[in-house]
C-alpha positions as CSV (number, residue, x, y, z in Angstrom):
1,X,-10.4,-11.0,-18.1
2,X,-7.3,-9.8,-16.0
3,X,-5.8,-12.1,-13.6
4,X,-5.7,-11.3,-9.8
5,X,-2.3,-9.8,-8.7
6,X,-3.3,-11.8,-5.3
7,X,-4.9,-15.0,-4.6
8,X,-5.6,-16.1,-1.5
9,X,-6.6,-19.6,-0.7
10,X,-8.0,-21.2,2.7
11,X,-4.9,-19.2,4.4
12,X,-5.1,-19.4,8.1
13,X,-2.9,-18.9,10.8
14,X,-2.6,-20.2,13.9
15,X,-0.2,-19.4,16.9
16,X,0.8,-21.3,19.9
17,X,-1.3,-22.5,22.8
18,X,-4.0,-22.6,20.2
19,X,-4.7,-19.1,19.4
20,X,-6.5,-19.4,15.6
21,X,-5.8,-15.8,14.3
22,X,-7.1,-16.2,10.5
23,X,-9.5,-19.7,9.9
24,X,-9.1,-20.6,6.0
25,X,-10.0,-17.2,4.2
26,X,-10.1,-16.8,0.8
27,X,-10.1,-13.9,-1.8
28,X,-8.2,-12.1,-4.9
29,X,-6.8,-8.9,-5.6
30,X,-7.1,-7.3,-9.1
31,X,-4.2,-5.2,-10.2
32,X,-4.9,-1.6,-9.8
33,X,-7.4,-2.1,-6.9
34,X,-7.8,-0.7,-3.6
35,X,-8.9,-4.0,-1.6
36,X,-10.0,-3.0,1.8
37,X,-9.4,-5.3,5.0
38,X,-12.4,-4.0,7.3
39,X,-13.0,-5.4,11.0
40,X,-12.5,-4.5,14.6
41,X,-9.2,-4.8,16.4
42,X,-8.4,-8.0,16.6
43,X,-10.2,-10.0,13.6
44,X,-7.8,-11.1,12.0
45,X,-6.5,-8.1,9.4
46,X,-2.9,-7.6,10.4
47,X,-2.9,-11.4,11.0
48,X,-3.5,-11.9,7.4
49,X,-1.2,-9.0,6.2
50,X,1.6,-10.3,7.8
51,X,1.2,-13.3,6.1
52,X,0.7,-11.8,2.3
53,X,4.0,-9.8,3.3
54,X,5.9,-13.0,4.1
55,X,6.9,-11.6,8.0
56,X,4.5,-14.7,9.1
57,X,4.3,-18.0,8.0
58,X,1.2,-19.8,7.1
59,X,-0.2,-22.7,8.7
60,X,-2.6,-23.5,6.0
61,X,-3.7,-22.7,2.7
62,X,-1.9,-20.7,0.5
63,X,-1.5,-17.5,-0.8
64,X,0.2,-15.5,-4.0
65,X,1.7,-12.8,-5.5
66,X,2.0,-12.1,-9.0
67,X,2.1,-16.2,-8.9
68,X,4.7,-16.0,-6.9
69,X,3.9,-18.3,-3.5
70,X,4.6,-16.9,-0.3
71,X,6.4,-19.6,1.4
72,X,8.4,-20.8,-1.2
73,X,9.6,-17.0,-2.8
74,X,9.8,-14.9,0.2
75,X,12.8,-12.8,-1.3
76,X,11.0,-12.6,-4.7
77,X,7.7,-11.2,-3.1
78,X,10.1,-8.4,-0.9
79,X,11.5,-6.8,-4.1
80,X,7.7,-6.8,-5.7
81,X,5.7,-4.9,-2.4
82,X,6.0,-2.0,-0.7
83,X,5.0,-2.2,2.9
84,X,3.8,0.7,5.3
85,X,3.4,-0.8,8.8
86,X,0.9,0.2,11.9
87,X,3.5,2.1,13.6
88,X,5.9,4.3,12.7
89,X,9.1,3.5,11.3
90,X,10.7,7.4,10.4
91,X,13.5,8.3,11.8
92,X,13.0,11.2,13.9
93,X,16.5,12.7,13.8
94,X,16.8,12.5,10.3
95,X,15.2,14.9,7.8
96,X,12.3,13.7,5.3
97,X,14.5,13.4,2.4
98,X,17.4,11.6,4.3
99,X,14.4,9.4,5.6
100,X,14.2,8.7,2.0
101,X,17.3,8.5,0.9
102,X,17.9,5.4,3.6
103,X,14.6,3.6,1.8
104,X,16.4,4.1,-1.5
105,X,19.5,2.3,-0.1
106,X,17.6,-0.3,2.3
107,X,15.8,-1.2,-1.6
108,X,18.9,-1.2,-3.8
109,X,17.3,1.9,-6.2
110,X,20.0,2.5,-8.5
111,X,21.8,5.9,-7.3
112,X,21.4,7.6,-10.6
113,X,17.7,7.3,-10.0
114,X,17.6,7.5,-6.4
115,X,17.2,11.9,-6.4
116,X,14.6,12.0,-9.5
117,X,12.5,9.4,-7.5
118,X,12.8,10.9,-4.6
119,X,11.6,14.7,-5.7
120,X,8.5,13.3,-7.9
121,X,7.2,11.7,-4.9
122,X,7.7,14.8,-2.4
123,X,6.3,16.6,-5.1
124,X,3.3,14.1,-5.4
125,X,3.1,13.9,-1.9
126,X,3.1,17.8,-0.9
127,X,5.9,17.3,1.1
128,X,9.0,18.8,-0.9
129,X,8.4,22.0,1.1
130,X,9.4,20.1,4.7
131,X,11.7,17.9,2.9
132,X,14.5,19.5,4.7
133,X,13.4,19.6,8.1
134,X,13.5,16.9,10.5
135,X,10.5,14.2,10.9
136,X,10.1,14.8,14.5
137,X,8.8,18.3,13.7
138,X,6.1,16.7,11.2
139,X,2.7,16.0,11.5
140,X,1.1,13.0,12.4
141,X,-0.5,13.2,8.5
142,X,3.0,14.6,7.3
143,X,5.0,11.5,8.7
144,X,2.1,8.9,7.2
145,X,3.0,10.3,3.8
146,X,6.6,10.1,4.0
147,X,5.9,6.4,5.3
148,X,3.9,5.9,2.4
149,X,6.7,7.4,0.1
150,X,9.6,5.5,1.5
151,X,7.0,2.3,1.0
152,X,6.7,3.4,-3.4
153,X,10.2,3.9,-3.4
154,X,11.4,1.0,-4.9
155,X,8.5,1.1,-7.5
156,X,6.5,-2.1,-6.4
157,X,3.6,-3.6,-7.8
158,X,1.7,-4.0,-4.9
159,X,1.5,-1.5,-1.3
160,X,0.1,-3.2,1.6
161,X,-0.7,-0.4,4.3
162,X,-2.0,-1.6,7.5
163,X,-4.4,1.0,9.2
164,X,-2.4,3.9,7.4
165,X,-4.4,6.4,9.0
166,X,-4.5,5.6,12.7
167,X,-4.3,8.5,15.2
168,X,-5.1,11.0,12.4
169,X,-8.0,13.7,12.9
170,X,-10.6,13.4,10.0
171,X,-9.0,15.7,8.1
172,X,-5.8,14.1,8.4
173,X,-8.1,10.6,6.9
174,X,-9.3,12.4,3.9
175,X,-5.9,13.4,3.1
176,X,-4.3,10.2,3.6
177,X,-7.0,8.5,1.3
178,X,-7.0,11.1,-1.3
179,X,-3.0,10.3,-2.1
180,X,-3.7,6.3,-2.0
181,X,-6.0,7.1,-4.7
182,X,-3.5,8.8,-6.2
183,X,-0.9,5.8,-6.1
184,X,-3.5,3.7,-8.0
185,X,-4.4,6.4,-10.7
186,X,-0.9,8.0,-11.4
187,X,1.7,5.1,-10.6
188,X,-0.9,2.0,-11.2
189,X,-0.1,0.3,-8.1
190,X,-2.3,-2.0,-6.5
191,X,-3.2,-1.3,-2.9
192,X,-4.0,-3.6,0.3
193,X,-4.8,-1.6,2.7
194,X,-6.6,-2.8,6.5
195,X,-8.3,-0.8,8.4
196,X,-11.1,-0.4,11.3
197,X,-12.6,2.9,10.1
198,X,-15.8,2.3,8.4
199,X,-16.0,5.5,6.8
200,X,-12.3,5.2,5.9
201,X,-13.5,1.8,4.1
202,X,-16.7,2.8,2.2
203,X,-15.2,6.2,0.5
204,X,-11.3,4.9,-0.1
205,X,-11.8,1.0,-1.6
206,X,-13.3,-0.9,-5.0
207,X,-14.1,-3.3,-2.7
208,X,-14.0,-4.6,0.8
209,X,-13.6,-8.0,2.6
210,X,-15.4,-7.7,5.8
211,X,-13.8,-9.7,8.1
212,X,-14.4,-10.9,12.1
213,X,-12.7,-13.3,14.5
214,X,-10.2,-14.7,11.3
215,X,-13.2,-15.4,9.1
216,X,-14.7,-13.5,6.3
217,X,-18.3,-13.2,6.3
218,X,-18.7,-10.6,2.9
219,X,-16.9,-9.7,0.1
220,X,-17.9,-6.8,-2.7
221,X,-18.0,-3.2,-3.2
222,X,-19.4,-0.9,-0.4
223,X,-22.4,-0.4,-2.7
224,X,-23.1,-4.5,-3.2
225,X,-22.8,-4.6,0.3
226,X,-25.6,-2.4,1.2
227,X,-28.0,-3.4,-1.6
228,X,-27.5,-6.9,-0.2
229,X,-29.6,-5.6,3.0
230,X,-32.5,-4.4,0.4
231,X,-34.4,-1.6,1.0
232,X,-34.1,0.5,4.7
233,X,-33.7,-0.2,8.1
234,X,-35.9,0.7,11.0
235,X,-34.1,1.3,14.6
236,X,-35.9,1.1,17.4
237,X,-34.6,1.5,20.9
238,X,-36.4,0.8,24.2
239,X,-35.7,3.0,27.5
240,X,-35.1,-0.2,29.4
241,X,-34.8,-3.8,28.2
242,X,-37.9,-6.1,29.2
243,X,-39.8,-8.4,26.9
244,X,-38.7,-9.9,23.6
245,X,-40.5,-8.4,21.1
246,X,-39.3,-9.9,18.0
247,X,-42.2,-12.3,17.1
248,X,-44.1,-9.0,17.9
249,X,-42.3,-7.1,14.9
250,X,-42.0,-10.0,12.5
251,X,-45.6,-10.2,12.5
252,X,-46.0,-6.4,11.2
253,X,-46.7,-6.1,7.4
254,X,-43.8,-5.1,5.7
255,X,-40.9,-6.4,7.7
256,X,-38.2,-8.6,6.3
257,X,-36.3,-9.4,9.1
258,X,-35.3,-8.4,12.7
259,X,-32.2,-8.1,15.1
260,X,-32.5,-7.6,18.2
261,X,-29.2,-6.4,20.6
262,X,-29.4,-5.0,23.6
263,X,-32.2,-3.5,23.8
264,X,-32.1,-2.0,20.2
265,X,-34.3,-3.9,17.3
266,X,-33.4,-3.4,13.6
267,X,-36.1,-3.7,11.3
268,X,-35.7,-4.4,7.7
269,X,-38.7,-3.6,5.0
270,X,-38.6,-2.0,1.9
271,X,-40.2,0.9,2.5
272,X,-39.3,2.4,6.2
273,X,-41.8,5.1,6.8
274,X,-44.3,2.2,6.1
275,X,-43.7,0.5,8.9
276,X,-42.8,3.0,11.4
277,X,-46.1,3.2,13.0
278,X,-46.8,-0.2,13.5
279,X,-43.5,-0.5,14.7
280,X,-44.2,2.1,17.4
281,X,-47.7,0.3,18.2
282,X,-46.2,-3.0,19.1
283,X,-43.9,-1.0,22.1
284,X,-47.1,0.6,23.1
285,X,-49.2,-2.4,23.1
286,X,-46.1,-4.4,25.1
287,X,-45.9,-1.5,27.6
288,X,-42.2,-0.5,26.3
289,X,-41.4,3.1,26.6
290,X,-39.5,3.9,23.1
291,X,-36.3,5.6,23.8
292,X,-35.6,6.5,19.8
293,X,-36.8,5.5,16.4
294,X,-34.8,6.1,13.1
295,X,-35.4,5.4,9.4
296,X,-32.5,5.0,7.4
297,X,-30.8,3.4,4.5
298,X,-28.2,0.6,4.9
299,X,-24.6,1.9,5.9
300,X,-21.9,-0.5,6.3
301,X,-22.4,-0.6,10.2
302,X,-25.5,-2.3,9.3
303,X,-24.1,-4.5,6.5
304,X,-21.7,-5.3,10.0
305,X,-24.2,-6.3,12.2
306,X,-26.1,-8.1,9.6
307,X,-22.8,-10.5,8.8
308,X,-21.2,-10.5,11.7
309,X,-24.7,-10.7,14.3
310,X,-22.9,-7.7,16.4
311,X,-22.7,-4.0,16.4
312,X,-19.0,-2.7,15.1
313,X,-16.9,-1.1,17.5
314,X,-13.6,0.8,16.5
315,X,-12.4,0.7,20.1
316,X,-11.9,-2.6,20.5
317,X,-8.7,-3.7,22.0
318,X,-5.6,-6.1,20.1
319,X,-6.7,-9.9,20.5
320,X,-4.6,-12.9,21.7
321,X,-3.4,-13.3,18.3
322,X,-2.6,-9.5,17.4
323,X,-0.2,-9.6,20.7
324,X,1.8,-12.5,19.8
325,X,2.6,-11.7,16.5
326,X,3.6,-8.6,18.4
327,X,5.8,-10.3,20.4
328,X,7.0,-12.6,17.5
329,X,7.8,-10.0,15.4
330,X,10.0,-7.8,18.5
331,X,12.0,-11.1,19.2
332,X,12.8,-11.0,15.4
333,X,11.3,-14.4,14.4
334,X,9.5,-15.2,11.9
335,X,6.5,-17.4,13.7
């Protein structure tokens, strides 16, 4: 059995006035895997990252590297990751190679290999053809991969990318996830990556740690995940709120389990289309007019609701936590 490239152990965080941003989480990392960090703004993701990446320090638990510890080998861990933050961190008024060319510096690449390194990843990266021109006429897709470039420069082990396709269209997305794959299959680097698109989650990583207000509630592969649901899921939606009509639905043959939020009930059974018109008999026997009714099989928004106990939203804003990191980081500390 390989050992993990990352252990994490009970690792929390918390700031000032009280603000727990990650409460004792724990997982590993295999070497050559794409580990996903899935949850809403706010739950805790960057929190974490920063922490794996030695910019924050730990207030309990522990985490490492290659066996390295994060408190105690900060410089170590540097040389060994590459790191591609939230925002951007190209220079506009230089050109994609120069861009690069400053990364290669910034890491110490030895200037005999500093051009070959730099070509075979604009090459890799479809990029050589813009290499010339200035970032501030690239695209918002075009700029991620020369982020992600500058990041592999320096041939690390591990690339932690926090929510390296933000702001991109779909198609941008696909792209973006298509070259991570990429980095794993061609350079065999291990890849952290958080992000908030579920979509972006179930197609790009081997696994995913699904995580909500600093804890993780489920760890495995997007296809353990759903199969841990069992069988389908039944939605039902009511035109207006009234009467709980849970007890109502547990008691039809065939159900599992229900949730009930706002006004929406998720049934669980093994069979959907079983159920369905009992399902639709109970709202007509309580007097509440159905809205929709869908039959479907588990999708990680479910697997969502059915760990967290709430419906996933992308749009959710930065918590207390996220923002003073933020502010942390801008006064150049190292909270």
């Amino acid at each position: 059995m390989v050992d993990p490239i990352i252990v994490v152990d009970r690792l929390a965080k918390e700031f000032p006035g009280g603000i727990k941003a990650v409460r004792g989480v724990s997982f590993d990392v295999a070497p050559k895997e794409i580990f996903g960090f899935l949850g809403p703004n706010g739950a805790g993701k960057s929190t974490t990252l920063g922490m794996l990446t030695t910019q924050l320090r730990p207030t309990g638990g522990r985490a490492t590297i290659e066996g390295l510890d994060v408190l105690e080998h900060p410089r170590e861990i540097r040389q060994r990751i590459g790191l591609v933050f939230q925002e951007s961190t190209a220079d506009d008024e230089l050109t994609g190679r120069e861009n690069l060319e400053l990364s290669a510096a910034l890491y110490a690449v030895p200037r005999g290999e500093t051009q070959g390194r730099i070509d075979r990843l604009l090459s890799s990266l479809k990029l050589e053809d813009s290499a010339g021109r200035l970032v501030k006429t690239y695209s918002g897709g075009m700029r991620r991969r020369l982020e992600i470039a500058a990041g592999i420069l320096h041939t690390p082990h591990v690339l932690f990318l926090d929510e390296p396709t933000i702001g991109l269209d779909p198609q941008g997305r696909a792209g973006i996830g298509t070259y991570i794959r990429e980095l794993r299959d061609k350079f065999g680097v291990t890849v952290f990556v958080t992000t908030h698109y579920l979509e972006e989650a179930d197609q790009l990583c081997d696994r995913i740690a699904i995580i909500d207000h600093g804890e993780i509630r489920a760890i495995g592969t997007p296809s353990e995940l759903k199969e841990r649901l069992g069988g389908d899921v039944v939605t039902l939606t009511l035109r207006e709120e009234g009467a709980d009509l849970t007890s109502a639905f547990r008691a039809v043959p065939g159900v599992l389990d229900v949730q009930r939020q706002d006004g929406r009930y998720r049934l669980k059974t093994a069979r959907g289309e079983a159920i369905v018109a009992d399902a639709v008999k109970c709202c007509l026997d309580a007097g509440a007019p159905l809205a929709t009714v869908a039959v479907k099989r588990p999708s990680l928004d479910e697997v969502f609701l059915e760990f967290t106990g709430r419906e996933y939203r992308e749009e959710e804003g930065p918590s207390a936590a996220d923002v003073a990191m933020r502010m942390n980081q801008w006064r150049g500390r190292r909270p």
